[in-house]
N, C-alpha and C positions, 0 to 999 in steps of 0.2 A: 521590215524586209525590203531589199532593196530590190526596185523594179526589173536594173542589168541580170540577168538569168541566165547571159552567158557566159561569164565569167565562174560559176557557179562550179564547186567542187562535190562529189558524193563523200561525206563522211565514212571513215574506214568502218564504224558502227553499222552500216547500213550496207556493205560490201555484199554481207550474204545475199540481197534481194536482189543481184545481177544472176546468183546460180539457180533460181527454182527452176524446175524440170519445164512448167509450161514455156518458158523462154525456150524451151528446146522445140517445139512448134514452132515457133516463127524464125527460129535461129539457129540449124542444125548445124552444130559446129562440122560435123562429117561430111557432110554435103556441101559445106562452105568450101572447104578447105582441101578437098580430095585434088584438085586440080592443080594445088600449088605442089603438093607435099606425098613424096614417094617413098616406099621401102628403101630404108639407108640411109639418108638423109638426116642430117645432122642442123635442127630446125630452133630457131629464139622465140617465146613467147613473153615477146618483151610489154613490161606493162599489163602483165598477166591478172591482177587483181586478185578475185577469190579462184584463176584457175577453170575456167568457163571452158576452155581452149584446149587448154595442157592436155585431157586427157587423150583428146579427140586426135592430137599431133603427133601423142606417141602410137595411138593403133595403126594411125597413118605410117608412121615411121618404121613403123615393126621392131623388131627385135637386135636388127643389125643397124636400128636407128638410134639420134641420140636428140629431146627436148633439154 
């Protein structure tokens, strides 16, 4: 294994271990993101992965929004 670790890619196999719920303790996507992102708003979760984000930008969004 090579020492450089920053270079280092997560294998798509191993994507799921970004969603488990405990990440939502330290990482509330709602509370991250409420400040950027409003009802309507038509928002990119670019680089989404397994979707960690996505859900949290549409309730942000609301119904007249678009992720």
């Amino acid at each position: 294994m090579s020492g450089n670790r920053k270079n280092r890619v997560c294998p798509a196999e191993h994507a799921g271990a970004l969603d488990l719920n405990i990440r939502r303790l330290f990482h509330d996507p709602e509370k991250l993101l409420r400040p950027y992102i409003r009802e309507g708003m038509t928002v990119l979760d670019l680089g989404c992965g397994p979707g960690f984000f996505t859900m949290a930008m549409a309730r942000l969004a609301g119904g007249s929004g678009k992720v």
